[in-house]
C-alpha positions in Angstrom: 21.1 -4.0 -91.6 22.1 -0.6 -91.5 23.9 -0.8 -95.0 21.0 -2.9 -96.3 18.7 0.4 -95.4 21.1 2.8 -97.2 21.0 0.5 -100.4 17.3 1.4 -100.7 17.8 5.1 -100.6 18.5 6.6 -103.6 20.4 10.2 -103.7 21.8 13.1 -101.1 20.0 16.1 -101.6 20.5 19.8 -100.2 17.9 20.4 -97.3 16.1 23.5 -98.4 12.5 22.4 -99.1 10.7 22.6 -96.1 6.8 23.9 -97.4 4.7 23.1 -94.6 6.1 20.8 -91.2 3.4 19.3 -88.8 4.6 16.6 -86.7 3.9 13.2 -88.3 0.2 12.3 -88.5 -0.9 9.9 -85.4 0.2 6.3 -85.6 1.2 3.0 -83.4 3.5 4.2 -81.3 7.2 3.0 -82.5 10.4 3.6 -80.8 12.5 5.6 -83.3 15.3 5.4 -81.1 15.5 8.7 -80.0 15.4 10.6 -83.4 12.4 13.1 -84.5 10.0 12.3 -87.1 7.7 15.3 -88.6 5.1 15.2 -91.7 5.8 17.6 -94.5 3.8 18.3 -97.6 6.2 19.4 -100.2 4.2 21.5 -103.3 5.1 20.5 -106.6 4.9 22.5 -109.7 1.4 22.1 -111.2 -0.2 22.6 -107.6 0.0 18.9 -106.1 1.4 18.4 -102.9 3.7 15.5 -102.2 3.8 13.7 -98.5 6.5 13.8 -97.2 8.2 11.9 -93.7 11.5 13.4 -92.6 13.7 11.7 -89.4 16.2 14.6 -88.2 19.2 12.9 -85.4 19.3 14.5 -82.2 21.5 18.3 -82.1 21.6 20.6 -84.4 22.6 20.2 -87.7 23.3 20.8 -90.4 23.2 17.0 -91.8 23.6 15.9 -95.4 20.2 14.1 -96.8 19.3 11.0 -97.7 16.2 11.2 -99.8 13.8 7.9 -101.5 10.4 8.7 -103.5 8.2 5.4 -103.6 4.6 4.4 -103.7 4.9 1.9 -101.3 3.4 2.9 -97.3 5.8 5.0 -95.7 3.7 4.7 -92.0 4.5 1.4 -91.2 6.4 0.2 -88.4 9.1 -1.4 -90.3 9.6 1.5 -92.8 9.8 4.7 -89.8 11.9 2.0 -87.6 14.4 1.6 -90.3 14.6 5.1 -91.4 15.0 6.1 -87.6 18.4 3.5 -87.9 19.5 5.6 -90.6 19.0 8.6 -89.3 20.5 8.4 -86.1 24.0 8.8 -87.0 23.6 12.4 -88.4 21.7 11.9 -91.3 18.1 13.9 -92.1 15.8 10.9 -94.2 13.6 11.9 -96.7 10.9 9.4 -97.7 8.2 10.9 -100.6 5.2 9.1 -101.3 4.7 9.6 -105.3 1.6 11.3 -105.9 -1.7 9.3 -105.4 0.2 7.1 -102.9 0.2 8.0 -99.6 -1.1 10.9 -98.0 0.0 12.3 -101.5 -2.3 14.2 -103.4 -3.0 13.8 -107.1 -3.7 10.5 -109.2 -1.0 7.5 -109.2 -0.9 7.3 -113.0 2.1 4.7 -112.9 6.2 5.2 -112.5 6.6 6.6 -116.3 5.5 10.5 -114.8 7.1 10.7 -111.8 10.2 11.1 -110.2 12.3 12.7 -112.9 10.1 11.8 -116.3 7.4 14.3 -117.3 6.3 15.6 -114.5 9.8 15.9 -112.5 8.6 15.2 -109.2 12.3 14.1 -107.8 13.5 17.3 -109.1 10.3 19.2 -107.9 11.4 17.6 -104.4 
């Protein structure tokens, strides 16, 4: 299951983005098996501030990132449980909600903008 989860993410990133960090927005309590979730809202370029959940492993890092932008929810049980999984072997996860999606600001105007088309969200990121 664990390989299946890393399939879905898409790219390693640098962790040096960090705009704002509140922990993660109240929801049903899920056991993330032991790893810490917190709710970031990364700004991007023309003023629009992406959501954001990060999963960090227990000690001190520094950990490589695994990073996936999507529209789908990323507050459901299934979603935080899995990227908990992946996390807890020494990996920080990433999961951006695209703008309008989400806690995401802005207008979901379709997967031609973006992510790294026009208005270089994944790069923004």
């Amino acid at each position: 299951m664990l390989r299946r989860d890393c399939c879905r993410l898409l790219a390693l990133l640098p962790f040096a983005f960090l705009a704002w960090s509140s922990p993660a927005p109240a929801q049903d309590a899920v056991d993330l098996y032991g790893v810490r979730e917190e709710h970031v809202m990364i700004p991007m370029r023309d003023g629009v501030h992406l959501s954001a959940y990060l999963y960090f492993p227990e000690g001190t890092g520094p950990w490589p990132v695994l990073f996936e932008q999507r529209y789908a929810d990323l507050r459901g049980a299934g979603t935080r449980q899995a990227f908990a999984r992946i996390a807890k072997p020494g990996y920080v996860v990433c999961g951006v909600n695209f703008r309008g999606a989400g806690l995401s600001e802005g207008k979901w105007d379709g997967y031609r903008a973006p992510g790294w088309g026009e208005l270089k969200e994944g790069y923004d990121v």
